[in-house]
C-alpha positions in Angstrom: 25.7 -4.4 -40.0 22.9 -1.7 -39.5 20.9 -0.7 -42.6 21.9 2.9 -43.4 19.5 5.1 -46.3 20.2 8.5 -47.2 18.0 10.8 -49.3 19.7 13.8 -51.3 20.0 16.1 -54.0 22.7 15.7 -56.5 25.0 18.9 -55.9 23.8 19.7 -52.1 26.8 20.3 -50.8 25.6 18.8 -47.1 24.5 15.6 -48.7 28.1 15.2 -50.5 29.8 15.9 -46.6 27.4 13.2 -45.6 28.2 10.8 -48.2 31.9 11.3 -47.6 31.9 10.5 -43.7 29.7 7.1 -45.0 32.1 6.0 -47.4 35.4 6.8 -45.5 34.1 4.8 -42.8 33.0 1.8 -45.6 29.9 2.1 -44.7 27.4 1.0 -47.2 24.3 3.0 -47.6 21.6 3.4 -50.1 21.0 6.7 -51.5 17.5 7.9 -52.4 18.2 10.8 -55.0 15.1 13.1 -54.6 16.0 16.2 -56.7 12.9 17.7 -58.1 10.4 14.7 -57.2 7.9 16.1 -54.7 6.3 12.8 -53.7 9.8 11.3 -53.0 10.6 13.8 -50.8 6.8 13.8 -49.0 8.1 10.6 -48.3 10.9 11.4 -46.6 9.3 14.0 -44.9 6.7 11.4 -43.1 9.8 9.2 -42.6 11.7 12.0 -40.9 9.0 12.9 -38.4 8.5 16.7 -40.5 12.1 17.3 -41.6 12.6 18.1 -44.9 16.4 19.5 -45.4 18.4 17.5 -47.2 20.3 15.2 -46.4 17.9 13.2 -44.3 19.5 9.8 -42.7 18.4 6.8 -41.6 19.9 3.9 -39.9 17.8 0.6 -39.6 14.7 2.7 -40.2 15.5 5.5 -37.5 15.8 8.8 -38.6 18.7 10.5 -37.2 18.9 13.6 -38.8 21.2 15.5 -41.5 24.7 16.2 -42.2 25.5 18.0 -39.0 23.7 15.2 -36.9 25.5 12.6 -38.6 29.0 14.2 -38.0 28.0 15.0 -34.4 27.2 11.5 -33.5 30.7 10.6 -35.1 32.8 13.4 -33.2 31.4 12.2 -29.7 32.3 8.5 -30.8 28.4 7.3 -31.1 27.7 6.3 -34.8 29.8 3.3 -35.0 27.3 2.0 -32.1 24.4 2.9 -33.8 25.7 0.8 -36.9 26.2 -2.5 -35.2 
């Protein structure tokens, strides 16, 4: 199984959609709660090639975006690839 991250804010509402497509699909995650720490989210900035909306998602190191990215790589039947 791939290893997914997920950085987020506590009441974004996009990181919540994101989380809910992860965990209805069991898939395991770790979430990297950034609210209000700026070096946090510098990281996940450099990590994300200059993004820095929330949620930013990783799998096995790769960024692949936020929210809409994630549920766009579901709907055309590509993210359960990408996680094994």
């Amino acid at each position: 199984m791939s290893k997914v991250e997920i950085y987020t804010w506590q009441y974004c509402p996009f990181c919540i959609r994101a989380k809910y497509l992860l965990k209805k699909k069991n898939i395991s995650f770790k979430e990297h709660k950034i609210d209000g720490d700026d070096d946090a989210r510098e990281i996940m900035t450099k990590r994300a090639n200059g993004r820095s909306t929330l949620p930013q998602i990783f799998i096995d190191n790769e960024s692949i975006g936020g929210c809409d990215d994630l549920y766009e790589l579901e709907n055309e039947n590509k993210l359960d690839a990408l996680l094994n």
